[in-house]
N, C-alpha and C positions, 0 to 999 in steps of 0.2 A: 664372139666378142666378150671380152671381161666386166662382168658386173662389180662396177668400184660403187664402196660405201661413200659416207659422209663425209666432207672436208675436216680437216682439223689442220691447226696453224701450231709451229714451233717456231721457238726462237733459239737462235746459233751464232753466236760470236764468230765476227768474219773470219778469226785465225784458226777456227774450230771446224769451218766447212767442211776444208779436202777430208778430215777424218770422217766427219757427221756421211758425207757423202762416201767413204770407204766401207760404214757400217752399214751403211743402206741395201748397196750392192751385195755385203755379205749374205743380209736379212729374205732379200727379195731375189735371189738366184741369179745375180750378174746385174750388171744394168746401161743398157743405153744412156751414154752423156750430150746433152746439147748443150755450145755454149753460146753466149753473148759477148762478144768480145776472148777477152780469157777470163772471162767468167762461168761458172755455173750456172746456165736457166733451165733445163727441164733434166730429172733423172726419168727414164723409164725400165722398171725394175722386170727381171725376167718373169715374172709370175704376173705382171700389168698395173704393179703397183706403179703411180705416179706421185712427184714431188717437184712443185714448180719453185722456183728460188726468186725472190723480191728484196732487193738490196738497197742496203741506204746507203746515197751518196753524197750526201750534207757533210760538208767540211771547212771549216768550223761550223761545228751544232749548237743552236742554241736550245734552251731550255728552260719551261715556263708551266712552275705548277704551283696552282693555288687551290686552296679550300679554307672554309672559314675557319680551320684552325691553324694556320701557318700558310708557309710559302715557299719557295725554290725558285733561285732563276741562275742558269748558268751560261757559260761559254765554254766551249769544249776543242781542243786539237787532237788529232790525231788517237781520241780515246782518254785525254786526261785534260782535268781541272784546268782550264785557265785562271778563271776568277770564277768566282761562288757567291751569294747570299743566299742564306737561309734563314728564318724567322719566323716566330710565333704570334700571330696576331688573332684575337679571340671576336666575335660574332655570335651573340647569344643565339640559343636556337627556339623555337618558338613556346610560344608560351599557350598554356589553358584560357588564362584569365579574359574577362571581354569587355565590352565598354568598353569607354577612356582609355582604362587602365591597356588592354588590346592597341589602341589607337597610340599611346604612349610608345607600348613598348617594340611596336611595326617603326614609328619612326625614326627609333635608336637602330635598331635595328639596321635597316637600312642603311642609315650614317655610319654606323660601324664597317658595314661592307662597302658603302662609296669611299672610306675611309684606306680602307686596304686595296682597291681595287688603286687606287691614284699614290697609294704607298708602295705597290708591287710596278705600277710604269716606269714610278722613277725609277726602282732598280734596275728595268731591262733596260731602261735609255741609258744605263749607266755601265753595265756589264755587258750589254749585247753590241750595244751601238758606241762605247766609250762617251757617251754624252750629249753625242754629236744630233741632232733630230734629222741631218740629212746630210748623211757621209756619200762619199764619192759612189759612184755605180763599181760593183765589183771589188772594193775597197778589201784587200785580207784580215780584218778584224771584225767582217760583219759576218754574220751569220749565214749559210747558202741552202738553211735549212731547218726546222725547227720541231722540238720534242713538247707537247704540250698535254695537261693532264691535270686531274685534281677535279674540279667543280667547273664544267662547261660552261658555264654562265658567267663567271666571275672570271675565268680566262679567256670568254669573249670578247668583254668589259674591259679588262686591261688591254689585249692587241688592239681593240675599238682606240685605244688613245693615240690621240693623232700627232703626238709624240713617236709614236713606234711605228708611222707611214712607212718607212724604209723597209719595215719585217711585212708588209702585205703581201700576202702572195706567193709568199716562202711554203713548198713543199711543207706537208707538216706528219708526224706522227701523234695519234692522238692514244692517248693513256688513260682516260677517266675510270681506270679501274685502283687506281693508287688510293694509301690510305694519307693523313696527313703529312704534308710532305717535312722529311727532316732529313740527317745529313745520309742517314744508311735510305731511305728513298730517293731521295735525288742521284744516290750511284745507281741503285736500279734503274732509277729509269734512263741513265746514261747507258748500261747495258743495252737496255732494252732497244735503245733508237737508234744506236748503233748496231744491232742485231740484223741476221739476214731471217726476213719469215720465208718460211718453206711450208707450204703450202700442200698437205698429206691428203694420196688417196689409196687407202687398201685397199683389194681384192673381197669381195663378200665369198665368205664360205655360204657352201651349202651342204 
């Protein structure tokens, strides 16, 4: 039996597979294909390398990232922009000082971030759902699936509003690896949730 190392995860643009999976084959001396459909799900490579395929199939994707320095919320077709917001919204980050002054500046604080949290629902009610707080079942402008990332708390907090009841539930990819979201991160992370992860196990030398 093959002693395979440690997992490791890529990500692969759907139109970039058949190649990703041609070099694999090269790398790994031939390779067993399983599919799902006519899809890719497991290569197994001639040397025992393995590579499992997990695809996204949210069509339209929605997208939802905040952090206390900004935000992103999109609709996406087929891989491109439907509608967009992106925005800068500021949330002091903490401070030394104690006392009062501590007790002052927690409750700004906070209000800043309740502040963006009910500033970022309206946009998705507005770009994901067209406004609507309860559009038709299956309705083609709702989302079938959603990209979410920035600050877990604060993008709890926003799908929490019960405005965006419709997006519960929605498949999600989650991103908290993002840095403040602006218009060049919001295309990544549209890459990204559109990407297929492939799932790597090489063969351990010895």
């Amino acid at each position: 039996m093959v002693e395979l190392g440690p997992e490791r995860v890529v990500e692969v643009e759907p139109e970039r597979v058949e190649r990703w999976a041609a070099n694999f084959a090269e790398r790994h001396g031939g390779a067993t294909t399983s599919y799902d459909g006519a899809r890719i799900a497991v290569l197994v490579g001639g040397d025992g390398a393995t590579a499992s395929f997990t695809w996204s199939d949210a069509d339209p994707l929605g997208v939802v990232l905040v952090r206390r320095g900004g935000y992103a919320v999109a609709l996406v077709r087929d891989g491109v922009l439907v509608e967009h917001k992106v925005g800068t919204r500021h949330v002091q980050s903490r401070t030394a000082a104690g006392g009062w002054s501590q007790q002052r500046f927690a409750r700004r604080r906070g209000n800043q971030a309740d502040a963006l949290v009910v500033a970022v629902a309206g946009h998705a009610l507005r770009v994901l759902l067209g406004g609507d707080e309860s559009p038709p079942t299956g309705a083609p402008s709702v989302p079938t699936g959603l990209v979410v990332g920035g600050d877990r708390t604060l993008v709890g907090e926003v799908l929490d509003d019960p405005r965006l009841r419709a997006l519960a539930g929605l498949p999600r990819r989650e991103l908290y690896d993002l840095p403040d979201p602006k218009r060049s991160v919001l295309d990544d992370a549209v890459r990204r949730g559109r990407a297929v992860r492939i799932t790597l196990h090489d063969p351990v030398s010895h």
